[in-house]
C-alpha positions as CSV (number, residue, x, y, z in Angstrom):
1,X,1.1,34.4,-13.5
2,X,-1.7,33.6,-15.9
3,X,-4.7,31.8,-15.2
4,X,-5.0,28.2,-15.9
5,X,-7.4,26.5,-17.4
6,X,-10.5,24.5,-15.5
7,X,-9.2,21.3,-17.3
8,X,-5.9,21.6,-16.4
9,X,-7.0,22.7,-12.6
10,X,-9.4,19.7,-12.2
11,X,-6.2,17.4,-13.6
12,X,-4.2,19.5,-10.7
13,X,-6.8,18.5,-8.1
14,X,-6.9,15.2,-8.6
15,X,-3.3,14.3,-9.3
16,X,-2.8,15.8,-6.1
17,X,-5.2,13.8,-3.8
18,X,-3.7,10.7,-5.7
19,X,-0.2,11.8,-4.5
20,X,-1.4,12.6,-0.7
21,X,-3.5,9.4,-1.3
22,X,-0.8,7.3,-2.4
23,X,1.3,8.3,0.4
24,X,-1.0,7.5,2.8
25,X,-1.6,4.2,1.9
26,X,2.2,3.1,1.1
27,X,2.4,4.5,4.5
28,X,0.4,1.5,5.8
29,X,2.2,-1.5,3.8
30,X,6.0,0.0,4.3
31,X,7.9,1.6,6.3
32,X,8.3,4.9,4.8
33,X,10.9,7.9,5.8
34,X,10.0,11.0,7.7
35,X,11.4,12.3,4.8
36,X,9.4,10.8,2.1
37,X,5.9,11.2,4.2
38,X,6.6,14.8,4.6
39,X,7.8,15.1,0.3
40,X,4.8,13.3,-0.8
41,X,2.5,15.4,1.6
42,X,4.7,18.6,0.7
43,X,4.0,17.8,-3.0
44,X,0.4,16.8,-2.7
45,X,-0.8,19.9,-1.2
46,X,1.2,22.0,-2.9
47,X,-0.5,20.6,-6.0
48,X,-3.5,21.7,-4.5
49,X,-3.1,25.0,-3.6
50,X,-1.1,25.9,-7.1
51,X,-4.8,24.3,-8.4
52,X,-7.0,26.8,-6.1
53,X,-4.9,30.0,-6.3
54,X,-4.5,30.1,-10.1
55,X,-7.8,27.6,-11.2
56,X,-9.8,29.3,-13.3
57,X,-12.7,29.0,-11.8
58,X,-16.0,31.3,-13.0
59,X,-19.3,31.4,-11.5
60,X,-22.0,30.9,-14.5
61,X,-24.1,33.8,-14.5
């Protein structure tokens, strides 16, 4: 797979705290499923990791 671009990894990055975020906190309010905690989790961190393993991410040198 190609590499993605550092704008398009940074939007990765944060879109997916905000999900793991988001879950968290509807988490306090309602009564959420086990179901939709571990989806929203799932998601969230699989944001992440699609963000670190293809980023583009160069040192400046």
């Amino acid at each position: 797979m190609k590499k993605i671009t550092k704008r398009k990894t940074l939007i990765l990055i944060s879109v997916g705290m905000f999900v793991i975020a988001t879950s968290q906190i509807l988490s306090q309010f309602i009564e959420l499923t086990d179901l939709a905690k571990g989806s929203f989790m799932g998601i969230g961190i699989g944001l992440l990791l699609t963000s670190m393993v293809f980023g583009n991410f160069k040192t400046a040198q």
